[in-house]
C-alpha positions in Angstrom: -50.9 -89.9 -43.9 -53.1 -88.5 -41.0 -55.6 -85.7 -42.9 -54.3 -82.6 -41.3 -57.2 -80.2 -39.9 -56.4 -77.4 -36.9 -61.0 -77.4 -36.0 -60.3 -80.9 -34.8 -57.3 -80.3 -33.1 -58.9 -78.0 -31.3 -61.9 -79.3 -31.0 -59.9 -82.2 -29.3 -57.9 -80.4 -27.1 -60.6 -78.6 -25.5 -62.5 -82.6 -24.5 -58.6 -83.0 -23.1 -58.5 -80.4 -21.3 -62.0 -81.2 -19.5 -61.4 -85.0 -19.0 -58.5 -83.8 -17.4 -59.9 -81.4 -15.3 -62.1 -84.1 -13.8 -59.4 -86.0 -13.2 -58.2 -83.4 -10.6 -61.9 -83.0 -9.0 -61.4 -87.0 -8.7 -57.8 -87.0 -7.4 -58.4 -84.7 -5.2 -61.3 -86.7 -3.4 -59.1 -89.8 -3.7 -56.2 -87.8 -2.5 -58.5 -86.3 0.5 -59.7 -89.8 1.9 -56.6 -92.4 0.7 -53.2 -92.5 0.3 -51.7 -90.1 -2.4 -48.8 -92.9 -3.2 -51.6 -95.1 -3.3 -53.9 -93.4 -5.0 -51.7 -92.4 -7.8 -50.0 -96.4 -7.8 -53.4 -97.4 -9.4 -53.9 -94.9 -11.5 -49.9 -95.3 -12.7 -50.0 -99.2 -13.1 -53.6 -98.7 -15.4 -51.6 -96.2 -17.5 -48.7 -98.1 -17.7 -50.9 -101.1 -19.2 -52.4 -98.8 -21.4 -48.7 -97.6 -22.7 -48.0 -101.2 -23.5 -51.0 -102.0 -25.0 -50.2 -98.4 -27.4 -46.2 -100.3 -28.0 -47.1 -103.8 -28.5 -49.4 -102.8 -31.5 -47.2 -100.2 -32.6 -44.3 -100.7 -35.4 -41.6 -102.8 -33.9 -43.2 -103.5 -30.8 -42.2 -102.8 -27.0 -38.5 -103.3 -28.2 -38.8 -100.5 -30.3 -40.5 -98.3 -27.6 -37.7 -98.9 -25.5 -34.8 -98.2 -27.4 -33.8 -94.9 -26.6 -31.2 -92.6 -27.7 -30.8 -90.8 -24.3 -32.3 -94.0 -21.8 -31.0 -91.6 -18.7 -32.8 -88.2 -19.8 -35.7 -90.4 -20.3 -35.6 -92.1 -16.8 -34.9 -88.7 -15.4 -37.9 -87.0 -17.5 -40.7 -89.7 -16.2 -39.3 -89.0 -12.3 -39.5 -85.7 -12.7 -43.3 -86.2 -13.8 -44.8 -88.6 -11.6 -42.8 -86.2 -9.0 -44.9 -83.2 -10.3 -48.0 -85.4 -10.4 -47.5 -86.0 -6.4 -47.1 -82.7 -5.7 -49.9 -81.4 -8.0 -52.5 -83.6 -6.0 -50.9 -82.5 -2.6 -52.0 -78.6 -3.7 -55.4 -79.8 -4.6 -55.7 -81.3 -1.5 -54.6 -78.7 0.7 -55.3 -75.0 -1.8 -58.4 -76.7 -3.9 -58.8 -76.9 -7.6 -59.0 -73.3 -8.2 -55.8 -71.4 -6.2 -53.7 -74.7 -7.3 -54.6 -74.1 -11.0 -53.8 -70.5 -11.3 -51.0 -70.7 -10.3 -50.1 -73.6 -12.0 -51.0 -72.0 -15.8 -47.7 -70.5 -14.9 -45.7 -72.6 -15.8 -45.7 -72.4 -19.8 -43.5 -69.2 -18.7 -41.0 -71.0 -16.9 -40.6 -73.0 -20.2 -39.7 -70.2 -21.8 -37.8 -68.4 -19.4 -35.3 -71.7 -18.8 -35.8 -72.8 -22.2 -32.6 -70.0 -22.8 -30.1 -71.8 -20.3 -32.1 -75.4 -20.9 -32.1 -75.9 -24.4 -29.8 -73.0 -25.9 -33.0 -71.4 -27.2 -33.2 -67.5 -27.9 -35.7 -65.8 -25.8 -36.3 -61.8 -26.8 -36.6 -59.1 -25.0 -40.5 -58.9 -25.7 -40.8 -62.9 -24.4 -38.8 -61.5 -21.0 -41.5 -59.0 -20.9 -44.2 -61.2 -21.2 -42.4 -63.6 -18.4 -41.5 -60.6 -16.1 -45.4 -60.0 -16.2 -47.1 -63.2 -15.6 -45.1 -63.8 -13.1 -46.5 -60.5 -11.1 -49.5 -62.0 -11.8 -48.4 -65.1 -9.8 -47.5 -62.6 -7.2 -51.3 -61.4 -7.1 -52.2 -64.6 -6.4 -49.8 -65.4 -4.1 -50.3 -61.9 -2.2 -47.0 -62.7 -0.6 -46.7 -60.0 2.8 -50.8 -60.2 3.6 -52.3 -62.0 6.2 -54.3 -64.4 3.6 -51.0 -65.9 2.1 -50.2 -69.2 2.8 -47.3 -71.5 2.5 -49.1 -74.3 1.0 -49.6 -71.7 -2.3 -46.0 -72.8 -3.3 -46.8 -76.1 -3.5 -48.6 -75.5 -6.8 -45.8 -73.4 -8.0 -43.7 -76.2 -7.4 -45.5 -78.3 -9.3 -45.4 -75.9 -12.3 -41.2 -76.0 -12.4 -41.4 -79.5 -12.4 -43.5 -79.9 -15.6 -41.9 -77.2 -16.9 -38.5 -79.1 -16.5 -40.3 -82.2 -18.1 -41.5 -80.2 -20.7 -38.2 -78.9 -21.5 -36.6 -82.4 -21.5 -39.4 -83.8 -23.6 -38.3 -81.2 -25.9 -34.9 -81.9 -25.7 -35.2 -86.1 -26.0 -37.6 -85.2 -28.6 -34.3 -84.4 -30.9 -33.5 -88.1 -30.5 -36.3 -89.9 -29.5 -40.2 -90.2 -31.4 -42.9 -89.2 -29.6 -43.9 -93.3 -28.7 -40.4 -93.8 -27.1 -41.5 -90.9 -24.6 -45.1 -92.2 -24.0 -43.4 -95.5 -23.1 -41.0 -94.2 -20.5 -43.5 -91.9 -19.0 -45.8 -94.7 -18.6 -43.6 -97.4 -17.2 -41.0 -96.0 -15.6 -44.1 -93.8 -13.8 -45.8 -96.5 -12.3 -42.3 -98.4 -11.4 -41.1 -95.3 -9.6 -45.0 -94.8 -7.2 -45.3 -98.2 -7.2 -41.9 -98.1 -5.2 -43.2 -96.1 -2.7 -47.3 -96.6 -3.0 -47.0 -100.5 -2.4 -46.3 -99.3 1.4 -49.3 -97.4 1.8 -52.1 -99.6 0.5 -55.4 -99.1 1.8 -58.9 -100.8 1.2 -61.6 -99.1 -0.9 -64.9 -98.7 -0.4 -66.8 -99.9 -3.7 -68.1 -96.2 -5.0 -64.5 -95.7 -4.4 -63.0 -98.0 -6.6 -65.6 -96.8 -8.9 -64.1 -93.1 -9.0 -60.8 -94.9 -9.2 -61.9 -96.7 -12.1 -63.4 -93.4 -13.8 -60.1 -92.0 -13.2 -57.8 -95.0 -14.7 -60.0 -94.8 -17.6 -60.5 -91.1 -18.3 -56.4 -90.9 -17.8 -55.9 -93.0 -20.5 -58.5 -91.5 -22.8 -56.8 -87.9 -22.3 -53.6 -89.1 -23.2 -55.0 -90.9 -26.1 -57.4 -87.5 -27.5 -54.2 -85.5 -26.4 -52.1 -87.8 -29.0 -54.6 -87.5 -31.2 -54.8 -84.0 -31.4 -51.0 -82.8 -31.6 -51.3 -85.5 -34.7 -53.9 -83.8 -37.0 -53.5 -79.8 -35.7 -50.1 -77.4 -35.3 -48.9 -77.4 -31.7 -49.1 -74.2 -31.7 -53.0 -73.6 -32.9 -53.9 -75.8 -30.1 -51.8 -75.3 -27.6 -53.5 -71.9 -26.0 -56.6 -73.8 -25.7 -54.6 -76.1 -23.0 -55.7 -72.7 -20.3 -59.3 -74.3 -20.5 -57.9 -76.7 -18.1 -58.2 -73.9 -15.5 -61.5 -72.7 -15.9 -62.9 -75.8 -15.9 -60.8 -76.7 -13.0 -62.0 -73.9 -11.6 -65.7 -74.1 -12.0 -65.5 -77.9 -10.5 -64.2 -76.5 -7.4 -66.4 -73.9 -7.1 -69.7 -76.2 -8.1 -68.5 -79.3 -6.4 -65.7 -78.6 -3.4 -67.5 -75.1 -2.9 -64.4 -73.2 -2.9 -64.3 -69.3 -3.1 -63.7 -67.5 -5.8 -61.2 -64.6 -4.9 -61.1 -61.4 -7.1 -57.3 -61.2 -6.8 -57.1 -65.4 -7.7 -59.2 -64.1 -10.7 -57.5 -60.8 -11.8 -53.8 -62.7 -11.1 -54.9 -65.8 -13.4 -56.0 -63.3 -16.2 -52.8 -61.8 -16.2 -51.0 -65.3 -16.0 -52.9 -66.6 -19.2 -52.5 -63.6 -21.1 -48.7 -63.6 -20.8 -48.6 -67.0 -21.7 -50.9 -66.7 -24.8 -48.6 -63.9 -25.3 -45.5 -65.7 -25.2 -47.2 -69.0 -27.4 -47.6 -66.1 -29.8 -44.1 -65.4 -29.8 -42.9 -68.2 -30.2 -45.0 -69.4 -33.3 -44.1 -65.8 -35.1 -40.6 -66.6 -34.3 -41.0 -70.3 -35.8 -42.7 -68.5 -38.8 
């Protein structure tokens, strides 16, 4: 029995949420100068080893990793991920760390607005508030109608349906399925689907490059590991509102390192995002409760 303590849950979500943060500053400079498919097949087939590593030494081995109660959800799940994961680096590429990431933290409010029609889950009126507000502070962001808006600004917002469609069908295999069935499928079926696609586009590294690439094979699988760790010995939902860190220190690696501007109506529309969805976190754990 894992000792249960919500400090060190915290505690290791918040080193998640800044390993992955530099995994963005790193994607996106891989992204900018290689291959995305490419970029993203290295970093898949490193994670994938890692997954099997994880399932060999687990109970029952890779056989039991693989045996799944819904194997098409699954497959469908880990497209829709490494799908999102694509897109995700295309925003940091063209928006930068800081626009792509504000609008992303959107997207735990698309969980709970299709988690209704998704997963037959009751969302209140006060939720539908909280939705109907974050979502004008997307639109700040956005500043749809002004000279400044671009098109690329959806790209992000894309990105934030399709994890929140994961996250709903992680949710939804989770009914069936343990957590290590889901790591498994994520991982493999990941790097078979880039892999598919990124084997076309190979490129040759320079060595500091391979280095970064390395840095970023390595912290991904650390992440997912602390992340793992953390959802084991805290509540879900004491650590999950700590995940937002993700933007500011996003956000201050673009600024410090890409040099990109910080826009008052980027920062005002991001407040407003994260506090609707710390709102709607709270909701949901008083409705658990």
């Amino acid at each position: 029995m894992v000792e249960q303590s919500n400090r060190k849950g915290i505690l290791l979500m918040v080193a998640v949420t800044f390993i992955f943060a530099m995994q963005d500053g790193i994607s996106r400079h891989l992204a900018e100068t290689y291959n995305v498919y490419m970029a993203l097949m290295v970093r898949f087939w490193f994670f994938a080893g890692f997954v099997l590593l994880i399932a060999a030494r687990s109970p029952g081995g890779i056989k039991r990793a693989t045996r799944s109660g819904l194997p098409w959800v699954q497959l469908i799940r880990s497209i829709v991920l490494i799908t999102e994961v694509i897109v995700m680096v295309q925003a940091f590429v063209y928006l930068g760390l800081v626009h792509s990431h504000a609008v992303f933290a959107c997207y735990p409010l698309l969980v709970a607005a299709l988690s209704g029609p998704v997963l037959g889950e009751k969302v209140g009126w006060r939720r539908v508030v909280a939705i109907a507000v974050g979502f004008i502070g997307v639109l700040i962001i956005l500043q749809p109608g002004f000279g400044v808006f671009s098109p690329y600004a959806l790209i992000p917002l894309a990105a934030a349906l399709l994890f929140a469609l994961y996250s709903l069908m992680t949710r939804y295999v989770g009914r069936v399925d343990p957590a290590s069935v889901s790591f498994f499928y994520t991982g493999v079926v990941g790097a078979v689907v880039v892999t598919a696609v990124g084997i076309w586009h190979w490129e040759n590294m320079i060595l500091s490059d391979w280095g970064w690439m390395g840095i970023l094979c390595f912290t991904a699988a650390t992440g997912h590991f602390l992340l793992i760790k953390a959802y084991e010995v805290a509540e879900a939902s004491a650590i999950q509102p700590f995940a937002y860190l993700q933007l500011v220190f996003a956000s201050a690696l673009g600024v410090l390192v890409f040099h990109e501007a910080l826009e008052m109506n980027v920062v005002i529309g991001a407040a407003v995002v994260v506090s609707a969805g710390l709102f709607t976190l709270w909701r949901a754990r008083v409705a658990a409760n």
